[in-house]
C-alpha positions in Angstrom: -3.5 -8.5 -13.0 -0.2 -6.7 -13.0 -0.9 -5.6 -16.9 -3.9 -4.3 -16.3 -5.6 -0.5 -16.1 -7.3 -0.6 -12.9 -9.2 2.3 -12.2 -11.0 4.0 -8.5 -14.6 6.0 -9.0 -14.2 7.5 -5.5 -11.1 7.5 -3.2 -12.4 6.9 -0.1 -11.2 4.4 2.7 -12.1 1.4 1.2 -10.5 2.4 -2.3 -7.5 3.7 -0.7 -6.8 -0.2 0.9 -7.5 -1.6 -1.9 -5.0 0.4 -3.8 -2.5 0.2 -1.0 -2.9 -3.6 -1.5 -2.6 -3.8 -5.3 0.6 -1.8 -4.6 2.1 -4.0 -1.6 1.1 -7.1 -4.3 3.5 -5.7 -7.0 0.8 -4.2 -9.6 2.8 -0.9 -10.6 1.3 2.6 -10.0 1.0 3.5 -13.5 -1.4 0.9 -14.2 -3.9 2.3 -11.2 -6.2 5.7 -11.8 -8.5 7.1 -9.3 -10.9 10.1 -9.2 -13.0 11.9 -6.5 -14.9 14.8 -6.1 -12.4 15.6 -3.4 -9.6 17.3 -5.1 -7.5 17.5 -1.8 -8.0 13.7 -1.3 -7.0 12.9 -4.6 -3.6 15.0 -4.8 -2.5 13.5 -1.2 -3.2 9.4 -3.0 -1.3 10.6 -5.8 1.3 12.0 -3.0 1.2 9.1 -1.1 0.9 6.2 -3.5 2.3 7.4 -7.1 -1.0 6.2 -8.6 -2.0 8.0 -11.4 -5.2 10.6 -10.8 -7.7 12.8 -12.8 -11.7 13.3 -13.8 -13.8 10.5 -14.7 -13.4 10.6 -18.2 -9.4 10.0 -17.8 -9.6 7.6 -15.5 -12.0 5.7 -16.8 -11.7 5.4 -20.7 -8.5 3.0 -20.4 -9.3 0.8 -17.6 -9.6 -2.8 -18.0 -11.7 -2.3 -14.4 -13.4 0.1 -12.9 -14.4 -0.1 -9.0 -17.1 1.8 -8.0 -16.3 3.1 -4.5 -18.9 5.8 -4.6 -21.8 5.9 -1.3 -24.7 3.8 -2.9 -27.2 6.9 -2.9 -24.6 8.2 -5.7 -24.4 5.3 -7.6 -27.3 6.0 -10.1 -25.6 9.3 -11.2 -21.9 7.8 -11.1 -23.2 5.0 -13.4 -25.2 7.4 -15.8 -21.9 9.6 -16.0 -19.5 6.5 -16.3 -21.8 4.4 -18.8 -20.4 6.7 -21.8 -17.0 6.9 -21.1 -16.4 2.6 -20.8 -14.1 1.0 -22.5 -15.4 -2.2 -24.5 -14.6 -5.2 -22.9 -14.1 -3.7 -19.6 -15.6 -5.1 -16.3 -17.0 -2.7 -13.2 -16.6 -3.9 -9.6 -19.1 -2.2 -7.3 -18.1 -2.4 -3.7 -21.6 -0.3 -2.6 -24.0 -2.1 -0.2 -27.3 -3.1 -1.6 -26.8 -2.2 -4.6 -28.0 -4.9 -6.9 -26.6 -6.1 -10.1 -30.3 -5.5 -11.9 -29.6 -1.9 -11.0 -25.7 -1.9 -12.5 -27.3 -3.4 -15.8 -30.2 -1.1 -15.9 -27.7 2.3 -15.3 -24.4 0.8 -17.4 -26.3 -1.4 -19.9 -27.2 -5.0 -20.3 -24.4 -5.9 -22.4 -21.8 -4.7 -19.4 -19.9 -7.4 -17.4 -20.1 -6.6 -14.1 -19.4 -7.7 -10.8 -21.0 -7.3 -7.2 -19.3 -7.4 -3.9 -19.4 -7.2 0.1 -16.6 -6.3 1.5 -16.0 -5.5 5.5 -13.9 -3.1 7.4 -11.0 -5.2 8.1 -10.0 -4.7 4.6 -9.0 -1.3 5.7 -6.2 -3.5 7.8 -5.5 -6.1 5.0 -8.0 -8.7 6.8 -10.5 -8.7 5.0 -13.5 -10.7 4.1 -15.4 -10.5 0.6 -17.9 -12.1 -1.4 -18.5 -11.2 -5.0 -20.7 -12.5 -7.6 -21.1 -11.7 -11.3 -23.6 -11.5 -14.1 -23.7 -13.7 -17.2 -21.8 -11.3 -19.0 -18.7 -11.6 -16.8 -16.4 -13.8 -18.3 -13.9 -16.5 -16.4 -11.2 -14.0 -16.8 -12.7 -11.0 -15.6 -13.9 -13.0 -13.0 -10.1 -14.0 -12.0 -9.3 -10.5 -12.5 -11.6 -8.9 -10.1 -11.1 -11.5 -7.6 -7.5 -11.1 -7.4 -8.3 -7.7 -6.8 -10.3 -8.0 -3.7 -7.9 -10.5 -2.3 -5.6 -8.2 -2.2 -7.0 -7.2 1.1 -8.0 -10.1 2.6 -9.9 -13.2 0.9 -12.3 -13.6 -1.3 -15.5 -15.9 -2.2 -17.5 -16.3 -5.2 -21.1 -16.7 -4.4 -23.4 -19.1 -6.9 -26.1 -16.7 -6.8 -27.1 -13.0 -5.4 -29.4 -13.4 -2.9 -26.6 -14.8 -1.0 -24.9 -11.5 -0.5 -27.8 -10.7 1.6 -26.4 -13.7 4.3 -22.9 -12.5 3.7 -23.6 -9.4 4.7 -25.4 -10.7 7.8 -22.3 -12.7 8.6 -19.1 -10.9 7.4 -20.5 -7.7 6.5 -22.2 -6.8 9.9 -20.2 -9.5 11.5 -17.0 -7.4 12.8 -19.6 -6.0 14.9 -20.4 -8.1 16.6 -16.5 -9.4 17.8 -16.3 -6.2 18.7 -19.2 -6.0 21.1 -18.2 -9.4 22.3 -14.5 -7.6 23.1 -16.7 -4.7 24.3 -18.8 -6.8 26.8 -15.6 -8.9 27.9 -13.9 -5.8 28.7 -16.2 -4.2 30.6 -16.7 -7.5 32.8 -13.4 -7.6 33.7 -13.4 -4.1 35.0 -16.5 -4.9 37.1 -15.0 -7.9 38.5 -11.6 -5.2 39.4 -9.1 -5.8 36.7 -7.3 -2.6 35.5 -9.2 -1.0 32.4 -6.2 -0.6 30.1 -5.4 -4.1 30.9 -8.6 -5.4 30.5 -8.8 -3.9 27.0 -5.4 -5.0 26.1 -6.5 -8.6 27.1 -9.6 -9.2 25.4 -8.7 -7.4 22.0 -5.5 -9.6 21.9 -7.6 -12.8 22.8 -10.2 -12.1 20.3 -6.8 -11.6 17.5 -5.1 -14.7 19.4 -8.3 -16.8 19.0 -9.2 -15.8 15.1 -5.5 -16.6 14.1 -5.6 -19.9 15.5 -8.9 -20.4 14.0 -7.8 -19.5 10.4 -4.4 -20.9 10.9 -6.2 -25.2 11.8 -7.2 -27.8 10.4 -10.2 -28.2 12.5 -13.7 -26.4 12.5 -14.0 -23.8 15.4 -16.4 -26.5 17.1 -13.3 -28.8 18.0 -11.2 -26.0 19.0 -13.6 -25.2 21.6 -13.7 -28.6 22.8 -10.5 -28.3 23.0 -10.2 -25.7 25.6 -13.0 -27.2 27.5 -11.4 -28.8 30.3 -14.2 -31.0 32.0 -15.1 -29.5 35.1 -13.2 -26.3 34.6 -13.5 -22.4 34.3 -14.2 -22.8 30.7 -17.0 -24.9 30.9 -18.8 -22.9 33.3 -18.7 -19.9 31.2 -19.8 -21.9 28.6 -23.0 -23.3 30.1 -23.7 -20.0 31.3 -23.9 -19.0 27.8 -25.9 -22.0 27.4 -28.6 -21.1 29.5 -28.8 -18.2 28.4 -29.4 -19.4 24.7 -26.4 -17.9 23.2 -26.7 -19.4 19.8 -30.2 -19.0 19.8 -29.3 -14.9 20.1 -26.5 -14.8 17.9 -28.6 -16.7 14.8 -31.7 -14.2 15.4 -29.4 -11.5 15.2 -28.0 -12.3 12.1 -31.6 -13.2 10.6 -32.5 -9.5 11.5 -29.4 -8.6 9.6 -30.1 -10.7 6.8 -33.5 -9.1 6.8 -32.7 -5.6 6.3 -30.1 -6.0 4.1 -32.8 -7.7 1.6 -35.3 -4.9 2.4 -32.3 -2.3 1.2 -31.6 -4.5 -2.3 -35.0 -4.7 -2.7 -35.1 -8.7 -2.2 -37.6 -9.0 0.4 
């Protein structure tokens, strides 16, 4: 990764972590372009990170990679202005929700490799989560290429097929959502039951980091570690069949099926 021309269409918060992250991972400034319509923007990235900067036409006719950072209602006209200027042999990364891969090879050419991704908000923090899957023309290497590149914000899967991206979005995509609603409803309990508010905020963000760390950081499914806290008979376990009774998995799955649901409508895979 650390030889090759990585280049940004569009410099907004997403682009800007993941540049931060190829930085903090060693891959030198020279070797990463972006451009924006946003002139200001660009100069203060060039400011802040050393990266190099221009129009699409520099930063795109070296680059081994291209991310598309760009809003998805832009992405047609990005495409039709990028598909010229491509180097041979390249691969482009889009990061834009619901924008298919059918509609990358119909606006950048059948013959481009190309590479489709969800990533979520954490990545602005370095936590990220994102799934990526490529077309036939994507070789292993570009492949390893652009994965490295997302992981350097967080970590990255590779789905087996597209569709796919429509659950992922349901579940990572949308899903810091709803841990923050959770932390939202939490907090807003405790004050009800009397706790101080800045204390009750500072408690259930910190439980919610507390409980995701020792999630990822185990051996063991989240099932176990919840048994695990259950003492029989204790506080716990009342809050838990609570939640029970009030068919919490039940509302958290239809949820996600209504999230899975629009984002097929939005691709088009409905």
């Amino acid at each position: 990764m650390n030889n090759s021309q990585i280049s940004f269409i569009g410099a907004g918060n997403m682009a800007t972590s993941l540049i931060h992250g190829l930085l903090a991972k060693d891959v030198p400034a020279n070797n990463i372009h972006a451009t924006d319509i946003d002139t200001a923007k660009l100069a203060q990235l060039s400011s802040d990170t050393g990266i190099q900067t221009g129009s699409l036409a520099d930063v795109a006719a070296a680059a081994d990679v291209v991310v598309l950072a760009v809003k998805p209602q832009v992405m047609e006209s990005a495409c039709e202005s990028l598909k010229p200027l491509l180097k041979s042999g390249s691969v482009v990364i889009s990061i834009a929700a619901g924008v298919t891969l059918a509609s990358l090879a119909r606006w950048l050419g059948d013959n481009q490799a190309l590479v489709r991704c969800m990533p979520n908000t954490p990545s602005l923090v370095g936590c990220g989560a994102t799934a990526l899957v490529a077309n036939a023309e994507c070789s292993e290497q570009q492949k390893a290429l652009s994965g490295q590149i997302l992981e350097a914000v967080g970590i990255a899967c590779w789905l087996q097929q597209e569709n796919d991206i429509d659950t992922v979005t349901a579940l990572s995509g949308s899903g810091p959502a709803y841990y923050f609603l959770m932390m939202e409803a939490m907090e807003a309990a405790a004050i009800k039951m009397g706790l101080d508010a800045d204390i009750s905020r500072q408690l259930a963000i910190q439980t919610a980091q507390g409980a995701g760390k020792l999630a990822a950081s185990s051996d063991v499914p989240p099932a176990e570690l919840r048994r695990r806290v259950t003492s029989p008979g204790g506080t716990t376990e009342q809050a838990l069949l609570s939640f029970d009774r009030d068919n919490f998995t039940e509302i958290v799955e239809a949820a996600m099926k209504a999230a899975q649901q629009r984002a097929a409508e939005l691709a088009g895979n409905d």
